[in-house]
KOLDOZA-765820 format. One record per residue (C-alpha): chain; z, y, x; residue number from 1. Coordinates in steps of 0.2 Angstrom, whole numbers. Example, Ala and Ser with C-alpha at 12.3 -4.5 7.8 and 13.67 -1.06 7.14 Angstrom:
% residues 2
R  kelum      z      y      x  bami
R      A     39    -22     62     1
R      A     36     -5     68     2
% end
This chain:
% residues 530
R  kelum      z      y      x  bami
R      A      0      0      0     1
R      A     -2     20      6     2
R      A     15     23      1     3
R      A     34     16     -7     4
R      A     45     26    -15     5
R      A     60     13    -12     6
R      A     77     11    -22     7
R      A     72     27    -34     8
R      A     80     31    -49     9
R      A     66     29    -60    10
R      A     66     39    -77    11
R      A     49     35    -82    12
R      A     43     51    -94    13
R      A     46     38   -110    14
R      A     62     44   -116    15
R      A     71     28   -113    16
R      A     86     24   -100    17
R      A     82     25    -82    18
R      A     80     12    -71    19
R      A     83      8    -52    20
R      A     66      1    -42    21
R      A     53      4    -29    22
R      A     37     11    -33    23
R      A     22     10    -24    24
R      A      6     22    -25    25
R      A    -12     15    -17    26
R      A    -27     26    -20    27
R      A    -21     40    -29    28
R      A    -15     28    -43    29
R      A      6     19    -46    30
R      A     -1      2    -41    31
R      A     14     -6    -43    32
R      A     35     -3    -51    33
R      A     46    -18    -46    34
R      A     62    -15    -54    35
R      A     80    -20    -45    36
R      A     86    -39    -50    37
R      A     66    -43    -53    38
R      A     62    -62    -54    39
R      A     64    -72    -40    40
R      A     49    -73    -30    41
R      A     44    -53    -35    42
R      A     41    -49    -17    43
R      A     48    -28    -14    44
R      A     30    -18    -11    45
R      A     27    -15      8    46
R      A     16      2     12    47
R      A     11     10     28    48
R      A     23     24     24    49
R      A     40     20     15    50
R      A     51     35      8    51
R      A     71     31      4    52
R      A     73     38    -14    53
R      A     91     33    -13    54
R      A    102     44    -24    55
R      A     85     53    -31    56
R      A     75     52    -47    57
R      A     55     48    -47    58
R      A     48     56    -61    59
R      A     30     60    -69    60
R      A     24     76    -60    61
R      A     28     92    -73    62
R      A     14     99    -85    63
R      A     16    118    -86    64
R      A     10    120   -104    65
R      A      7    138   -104    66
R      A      2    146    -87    67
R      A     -7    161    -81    68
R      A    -14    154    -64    69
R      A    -31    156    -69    70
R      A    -35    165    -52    71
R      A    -18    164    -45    72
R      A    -27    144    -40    73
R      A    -41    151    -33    74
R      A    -34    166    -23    75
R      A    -18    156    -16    76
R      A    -21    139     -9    77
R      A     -1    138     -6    78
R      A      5    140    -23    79
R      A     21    136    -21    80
R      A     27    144    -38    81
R      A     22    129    -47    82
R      A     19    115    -34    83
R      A     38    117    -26    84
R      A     44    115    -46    85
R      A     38     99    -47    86
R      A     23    106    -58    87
R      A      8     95    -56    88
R      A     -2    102    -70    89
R      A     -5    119    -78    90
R      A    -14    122    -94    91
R      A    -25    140    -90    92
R      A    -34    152   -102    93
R      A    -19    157   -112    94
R      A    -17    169   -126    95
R      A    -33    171   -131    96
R      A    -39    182   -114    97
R      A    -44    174    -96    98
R      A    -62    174    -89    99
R      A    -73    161    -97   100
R      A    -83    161   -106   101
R      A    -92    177   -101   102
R      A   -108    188    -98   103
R      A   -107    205    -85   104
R      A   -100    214    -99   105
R      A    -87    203   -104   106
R      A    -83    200    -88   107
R      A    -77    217    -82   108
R      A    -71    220    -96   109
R      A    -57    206    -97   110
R      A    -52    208    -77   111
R      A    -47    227    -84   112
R      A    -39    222    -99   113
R      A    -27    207    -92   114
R      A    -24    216    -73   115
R      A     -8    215    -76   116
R      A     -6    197    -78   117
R      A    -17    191    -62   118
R      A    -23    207    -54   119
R      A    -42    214    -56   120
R      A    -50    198    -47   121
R      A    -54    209    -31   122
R      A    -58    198    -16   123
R      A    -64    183    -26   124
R      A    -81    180    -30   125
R      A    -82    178    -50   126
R      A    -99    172    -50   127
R      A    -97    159    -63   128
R      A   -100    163    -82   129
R      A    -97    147    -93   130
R      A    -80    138    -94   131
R      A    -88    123    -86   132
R      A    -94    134    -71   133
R      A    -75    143    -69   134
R      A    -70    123    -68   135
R      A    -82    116    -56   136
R      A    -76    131    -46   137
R      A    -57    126    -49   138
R      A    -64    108    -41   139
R      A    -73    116    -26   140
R      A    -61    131    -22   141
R      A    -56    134     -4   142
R      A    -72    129      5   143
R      A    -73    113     -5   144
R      A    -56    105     -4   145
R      A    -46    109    -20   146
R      A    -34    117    -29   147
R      A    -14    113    -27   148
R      A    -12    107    -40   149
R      A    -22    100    -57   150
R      A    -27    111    -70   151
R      A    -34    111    -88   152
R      A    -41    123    -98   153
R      A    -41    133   -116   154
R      A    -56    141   -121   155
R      A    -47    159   -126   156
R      A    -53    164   -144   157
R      A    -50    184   -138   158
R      A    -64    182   -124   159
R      A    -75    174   -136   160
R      A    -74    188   -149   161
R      A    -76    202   -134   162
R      A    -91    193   -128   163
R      A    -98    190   -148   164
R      A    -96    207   -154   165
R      A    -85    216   -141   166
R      A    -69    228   -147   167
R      A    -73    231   -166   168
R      A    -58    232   -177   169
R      A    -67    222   -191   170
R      A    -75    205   -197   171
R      A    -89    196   -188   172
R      A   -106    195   -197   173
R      A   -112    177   -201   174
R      A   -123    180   -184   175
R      A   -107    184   -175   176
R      A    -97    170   -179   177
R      A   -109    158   -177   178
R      A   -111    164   -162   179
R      A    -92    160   -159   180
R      A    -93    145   -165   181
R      A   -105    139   -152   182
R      A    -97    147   -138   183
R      A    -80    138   -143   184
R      A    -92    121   -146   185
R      A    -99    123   -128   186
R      A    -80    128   -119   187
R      A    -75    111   -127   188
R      A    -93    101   -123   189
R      A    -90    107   -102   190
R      A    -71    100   -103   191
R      A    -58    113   -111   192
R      A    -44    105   -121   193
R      A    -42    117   -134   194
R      A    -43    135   -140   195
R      A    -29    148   -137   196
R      A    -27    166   -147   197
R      A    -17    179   -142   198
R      A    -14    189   -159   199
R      A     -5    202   -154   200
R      A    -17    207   -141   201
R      A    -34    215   -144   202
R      A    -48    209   -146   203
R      A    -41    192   -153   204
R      A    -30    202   -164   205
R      A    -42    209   -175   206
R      A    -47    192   -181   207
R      A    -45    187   -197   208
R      A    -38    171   -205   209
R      A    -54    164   -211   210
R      A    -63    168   -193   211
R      A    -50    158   -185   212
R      A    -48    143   -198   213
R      A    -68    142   -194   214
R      A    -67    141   -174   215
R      A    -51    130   -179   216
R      A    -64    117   -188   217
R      A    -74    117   -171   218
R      A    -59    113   -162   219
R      A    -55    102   -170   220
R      A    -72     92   -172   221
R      A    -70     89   -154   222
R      A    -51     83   -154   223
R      A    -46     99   -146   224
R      A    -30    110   -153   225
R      A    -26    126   -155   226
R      A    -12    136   -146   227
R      A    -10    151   -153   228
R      A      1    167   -149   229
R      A      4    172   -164   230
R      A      4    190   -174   231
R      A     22    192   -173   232
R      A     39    186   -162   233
R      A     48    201   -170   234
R      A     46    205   -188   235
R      A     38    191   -200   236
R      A     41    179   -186   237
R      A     44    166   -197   238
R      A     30    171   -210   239
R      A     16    171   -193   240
R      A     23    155   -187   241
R      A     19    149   -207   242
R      A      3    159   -205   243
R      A     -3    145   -192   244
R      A      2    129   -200   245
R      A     -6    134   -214   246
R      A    -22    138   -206   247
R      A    -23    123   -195   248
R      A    -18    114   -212   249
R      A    -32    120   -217   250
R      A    -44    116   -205   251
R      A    -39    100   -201   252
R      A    -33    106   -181   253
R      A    -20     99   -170   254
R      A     -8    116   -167   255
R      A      2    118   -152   256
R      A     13    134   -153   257
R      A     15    144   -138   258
R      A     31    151   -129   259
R      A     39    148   -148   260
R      A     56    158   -149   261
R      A     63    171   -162   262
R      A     65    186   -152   263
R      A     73    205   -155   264
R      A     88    210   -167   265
R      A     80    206   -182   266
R      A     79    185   -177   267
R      A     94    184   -169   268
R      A    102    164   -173   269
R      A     87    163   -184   270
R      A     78    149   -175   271
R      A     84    135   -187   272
R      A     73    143   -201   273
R      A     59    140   -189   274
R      A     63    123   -185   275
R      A     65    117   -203   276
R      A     49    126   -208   277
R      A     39    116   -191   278
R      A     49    100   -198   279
R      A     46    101   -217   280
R      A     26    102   -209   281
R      A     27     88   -197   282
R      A     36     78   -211   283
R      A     19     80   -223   284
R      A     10     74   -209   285
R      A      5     92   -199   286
R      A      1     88   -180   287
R      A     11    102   -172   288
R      A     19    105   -154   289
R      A     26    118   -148   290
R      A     32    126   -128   291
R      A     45    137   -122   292
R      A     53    140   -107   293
R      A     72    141   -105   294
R      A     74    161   -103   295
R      A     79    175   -113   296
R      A     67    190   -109   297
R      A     48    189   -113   298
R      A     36    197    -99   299
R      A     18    206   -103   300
R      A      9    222   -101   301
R      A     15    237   -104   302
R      A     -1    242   -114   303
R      A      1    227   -124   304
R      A     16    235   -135   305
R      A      4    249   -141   306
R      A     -5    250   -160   307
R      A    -18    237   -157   308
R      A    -30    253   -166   309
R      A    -26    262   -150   310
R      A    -37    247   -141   311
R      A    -52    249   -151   312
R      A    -67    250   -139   313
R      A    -58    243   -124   314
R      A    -49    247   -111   315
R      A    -57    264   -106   316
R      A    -54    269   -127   317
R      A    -38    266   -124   318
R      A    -34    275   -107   319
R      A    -45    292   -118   320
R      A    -34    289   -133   321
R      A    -19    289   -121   322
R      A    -25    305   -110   323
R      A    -25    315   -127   324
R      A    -12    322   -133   325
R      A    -13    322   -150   326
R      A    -20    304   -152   327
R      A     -5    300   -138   328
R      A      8    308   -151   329
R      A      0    296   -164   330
R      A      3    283   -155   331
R      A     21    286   -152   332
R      A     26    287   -168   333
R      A     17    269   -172   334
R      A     29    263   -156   335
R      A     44    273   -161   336
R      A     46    275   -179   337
R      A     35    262   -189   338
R      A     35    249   -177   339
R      A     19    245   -167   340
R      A     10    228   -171   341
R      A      8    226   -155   342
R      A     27    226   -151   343
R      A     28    215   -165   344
R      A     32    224   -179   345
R      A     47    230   -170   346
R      A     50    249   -168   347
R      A     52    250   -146   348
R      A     70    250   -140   349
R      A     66    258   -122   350
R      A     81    251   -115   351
R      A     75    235   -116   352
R      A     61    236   -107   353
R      A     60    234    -88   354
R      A     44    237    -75   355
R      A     41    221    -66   356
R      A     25    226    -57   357
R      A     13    240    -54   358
R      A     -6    239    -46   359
R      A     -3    258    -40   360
R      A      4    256    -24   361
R      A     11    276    -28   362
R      A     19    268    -41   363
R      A     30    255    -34   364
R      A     46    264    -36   365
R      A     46    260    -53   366
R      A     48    240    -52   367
R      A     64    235    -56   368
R      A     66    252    -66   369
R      A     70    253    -87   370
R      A     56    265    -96   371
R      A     69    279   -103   372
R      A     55    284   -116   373
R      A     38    289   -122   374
R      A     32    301   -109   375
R      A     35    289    -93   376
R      A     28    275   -102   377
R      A     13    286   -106   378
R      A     10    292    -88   379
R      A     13    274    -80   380
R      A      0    268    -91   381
R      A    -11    282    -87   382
R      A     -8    283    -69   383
R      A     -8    265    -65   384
R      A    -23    263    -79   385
R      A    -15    251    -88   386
R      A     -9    237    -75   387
R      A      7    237    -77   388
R      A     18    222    -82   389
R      A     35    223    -91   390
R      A     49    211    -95   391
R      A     55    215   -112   392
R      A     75    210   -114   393
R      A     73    205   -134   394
R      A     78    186   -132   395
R      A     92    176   -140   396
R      A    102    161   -131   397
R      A    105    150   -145   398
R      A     89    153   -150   399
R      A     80    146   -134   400
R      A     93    133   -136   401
R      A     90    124   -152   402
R      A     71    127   -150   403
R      A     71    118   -133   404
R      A     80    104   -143   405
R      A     66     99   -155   406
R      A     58     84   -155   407
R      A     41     91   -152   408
R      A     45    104   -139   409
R      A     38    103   -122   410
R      A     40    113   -107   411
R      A     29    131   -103   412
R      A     32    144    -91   413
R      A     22    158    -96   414
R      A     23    162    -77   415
R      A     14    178    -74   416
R      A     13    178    -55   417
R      A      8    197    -52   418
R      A     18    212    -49   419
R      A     32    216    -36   420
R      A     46    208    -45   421
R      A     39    194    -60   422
R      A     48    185    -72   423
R      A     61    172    -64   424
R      A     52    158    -75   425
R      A     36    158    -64   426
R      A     45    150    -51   427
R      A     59    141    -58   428
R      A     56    136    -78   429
R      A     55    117    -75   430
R      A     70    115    -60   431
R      A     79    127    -74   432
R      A     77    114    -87   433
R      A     85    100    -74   434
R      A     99    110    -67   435
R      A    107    121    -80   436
R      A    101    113    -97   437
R      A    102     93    -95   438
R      A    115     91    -77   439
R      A    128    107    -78   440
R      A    127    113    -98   441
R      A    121     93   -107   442
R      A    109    103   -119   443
R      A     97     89   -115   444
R      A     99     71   -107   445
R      A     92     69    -91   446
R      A     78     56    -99   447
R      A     74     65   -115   448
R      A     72     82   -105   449
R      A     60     73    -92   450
R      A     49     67   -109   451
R      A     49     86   -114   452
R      A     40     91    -97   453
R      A     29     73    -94   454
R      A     23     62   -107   455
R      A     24     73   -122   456
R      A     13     88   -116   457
R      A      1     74   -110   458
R      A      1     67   -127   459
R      A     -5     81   -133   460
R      A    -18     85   -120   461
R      A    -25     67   -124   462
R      A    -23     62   -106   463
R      A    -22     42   -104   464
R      A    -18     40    -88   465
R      A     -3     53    -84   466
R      A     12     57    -91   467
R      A     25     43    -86   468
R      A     26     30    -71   469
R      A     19     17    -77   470
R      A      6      4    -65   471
R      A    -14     11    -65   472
R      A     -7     30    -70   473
R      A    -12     44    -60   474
R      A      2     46    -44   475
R      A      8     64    -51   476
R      A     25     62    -47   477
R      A     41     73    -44   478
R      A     55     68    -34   479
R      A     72     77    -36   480
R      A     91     75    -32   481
R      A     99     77    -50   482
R      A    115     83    -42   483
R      A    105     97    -34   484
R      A     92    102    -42   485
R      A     90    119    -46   486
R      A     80    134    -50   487
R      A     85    150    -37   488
R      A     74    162    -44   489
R      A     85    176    -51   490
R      A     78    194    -56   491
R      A     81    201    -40   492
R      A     74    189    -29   493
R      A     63    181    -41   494
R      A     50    172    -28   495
R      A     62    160    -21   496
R      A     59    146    -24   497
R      A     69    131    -31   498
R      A     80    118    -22   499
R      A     83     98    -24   500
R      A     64     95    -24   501
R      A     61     86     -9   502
R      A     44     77    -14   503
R      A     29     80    -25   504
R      A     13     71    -28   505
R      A     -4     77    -34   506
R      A    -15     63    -37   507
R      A     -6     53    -25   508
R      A     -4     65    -11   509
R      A      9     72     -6   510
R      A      9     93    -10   511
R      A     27     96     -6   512
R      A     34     86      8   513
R      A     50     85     16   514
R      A     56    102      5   515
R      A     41    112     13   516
R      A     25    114      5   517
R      A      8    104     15   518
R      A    -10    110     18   519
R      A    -15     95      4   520
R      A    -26    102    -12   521
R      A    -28     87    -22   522
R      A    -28     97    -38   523
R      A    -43     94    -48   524
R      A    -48    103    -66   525
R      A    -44     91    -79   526
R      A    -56     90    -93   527
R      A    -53     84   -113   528
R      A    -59     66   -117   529
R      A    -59     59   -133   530
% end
């Protein structure tokens, strides 16, 4: 054999009690598990390299069902945010913006309007245009060896609109959607898994029910899903989170609901109403799953809190609307006083939000910083032309608590890996999970936490082959100390990375070794199968 993971703790990604054993990895694949007190005669595995796992657990590698790496993977052959958690997977092309599919138009205009999350794309050369391009590039990235880890992709419904009928605040002609349809239809034919919206951010935004039920039906004729971020996490959560169901009731879609919580004042302990709506649903026979990851603070753009009428016309519409006073004033009172849909309904506490990154390197005094109120947020977003990120403090413990408890959740970080000072969870949501919620608070077992993040996100992504440690399944594989493990990113240091991760395997080789990150880039894009 290449290699034997000898006397590991094994907790297999089913659910079900661990178990002690050596297993043993041959061409990229787990080619064989002998388990302690196996039959006499079961000869112990033998491999040209032998690892002791005494004392640790061998685990499915993580899937990261909601990342934002889409050029992180292509910029930074390292990636150590996600490969030193144990992350051997990312699903890309999340809420409804990321960069295929696309003509020139479309193009520029999405690398403005999402800067914040992954920078403008400068010093890469975006020269593919269809979402099987963008994954063939993921496959041949870094002079031909890789990526660090795997990735999968969702064809994002808000670049779809943009390319089909660009920022208009109304409903697509029959030509339009038509031509959505078969730009969703092609995303799915060259290997996306799914469709993601991100409603309340503009383009996507300005879609109406019907349009989306309709690229719903096309998803779902190709077994995709649909993960959508839905119009509100604020006011009428509950009623947008029934607003999906319905429509992928509707449909006939598989919907996976992404970074699913019950945030600001107005939600606070409320999480219970959603769960028994999502369990009344799956109970008539809805297929529903749902992400989160284990913080309290979301993380976006600053510009995404505006009126979504403010982003009519794109991001240059936005930044005139913003440089005039009266529209400006206009625009205040929709965050202030009625409540912008775009902060969810909610009317802006400025407290609560906190500058996490700028792309003005004049600017960089305000990271770390709290926006005291209309004016500064007006001239940041001017000055810095609308690329700065925020995290917003409107989240609820016992909220992200009860969600993480479901029986469909699984495990997202919504990592946005730009700006001076990100959110913690891009480099510690799945350690976090394994340190504070299952070994030092018993929120979750150690085996129903490790299904959460493995074989239920692999369910729904329709892989065969990864997802637990099982013989002929892909060698993605975590090994980690339960007594140590543990995320280290805080809000001030938020890059560091996490501890009690010695080992982790992509494909069978090994990404991190020893504690410290290899030259390997095994990853590959994955690609939906029926």
């Amino acid at each position: 054999m290449d290699l034997v993971f000898r006397d590991a703790e094994v907790v297999d990604g089913t659910g079900e009690p661990s178990y002690r054993a050596d297993v043993a990895i041959e061409g990229g694949r787990i080619a064989s598990i002998v388990k302690e007190g196996a039959a006499a005669g079961c000869q112990r595995p033998t491999a040209r390299r032998i690892v002791d796992a005494e004392g640790l657990v061998l685990s499915p590698g993580f899937i990261d069902m909601h990342a934002h790496s889409d050029l992180a993977l292509l910029r930074d052959p390292d990636h150590s945010a996600k490969a030193a958690q144990g992350v051997t997977l990312e699903v890309l092309g999340q809420d409804g913006l990321s960069y295929a599919p696309v003509d020139d138009r479309t193009l520029d205009e999405v690398r403005k309007a999402i800067t914040g999350w992954n920078g403008d794309g400068s010093g890469l050369d975006l020269d593919w245009r269809t979402v099987g391009e963008y994954l063939d590039r993921l496959d041949t990235a870094h002079d031909g060896r890789g990526i660090a880890v795997n990735a999968a992709y969702l064809v994002p419904q808000g670049t779809v609109r943009m390319y089909a009928m660009g920022w208009e605040d109304r409903p697509a002609t029959g030509a339009e959607l038509d031509r959505m349809r078969q730009l969703v239809a092609e995303g799915l034919e060259q290997g996306a898994v799914g469709m993601s919206s991100g409603l309340t951010y503009t383009p996507g935004m300005y879609a109406p029910d019907a349009e989306l039920t309709e690229l719903c039906r096309v998803v779902a004729s190709y077994g995709g899903y649909y993960c959508p971020h839905h119009r509100s996490y604020g006011a009428g959560a509950l009623e947008a989170y029934e607003e999906m169901v319905r429509l992928t009731r509707d449909a006939g879609c598989a919907l996976h609901l992404a970074h699913a919580t019950m945030n600001f004042g107005v939600n606070e302990g409320r999480a219970p109403e959603l769960l028994a709506l999502l369990d009344e649903a799956l109970d008539g026979g809805a297929d529903i799953s749902l992400d989160s990851y284990p913080y309290t603070p979301g993380c976006t753009t600053l510009a995404a809190v505006l009126p979504s009428w403010a982003h009519e016309g794109g991001p240059e519409a936005l930044l005139a609307r913003l440089a005039d006073d009266a529209t400006a004033e206009r625009i205040r009172h929709g965050l202030e006083e009625t409540g912008s849909d775009g902060c969810h309904g909610v009317p802006v506490e400025w407290d609560t939000i906190e500058i996490s990154g700028v792309t003005a390197p004049a600017l960089a005094d305000w990271v770390g910083r709290r926006v005291p109120d209309w004016p500064a947020a007006r001239r940041l977003l001017l000055e810095d032309r609308l690329g700065s990120t925020i995290l917003q403090h409107v989240g609820h413990e016992e909220n992200v608590r009860a969600i993480m408890r479901h029986r469909v959740h699984t495990g997202g970080s919504d990592g946005i890996l730009q700006g001076t000072k990100p959110h913690p969870r891009a480099y510690g949501t799945f350690p976090e999970y394994l340190g504070r919620y299952v070994r030092d608070e018993a929120v979750l077992s150690l085996e129903e936490c490790v299904a959460h993040l493995t074989s239920r996100p692999a369910a729904r992504l329709r892989l065969p082959d990864r997802g637990r440690v099982r013989e002929g399944y892909v060698a993605d594989l975590a090994l980690f100390d339960p007594t140590t493990v543990a995320s280290a990113a805080t809000y001030a240091a938020p890059r560091t990375l996490p501890v009690g991760i010695p080992h982790v395997l992509v494909n069978g080789r090994f990404v991190m070794e020893d504690g410290r990150r290899t030259d390997e880039l095994p990853g590959r894009s994955v690609r939906r199968t029926r």
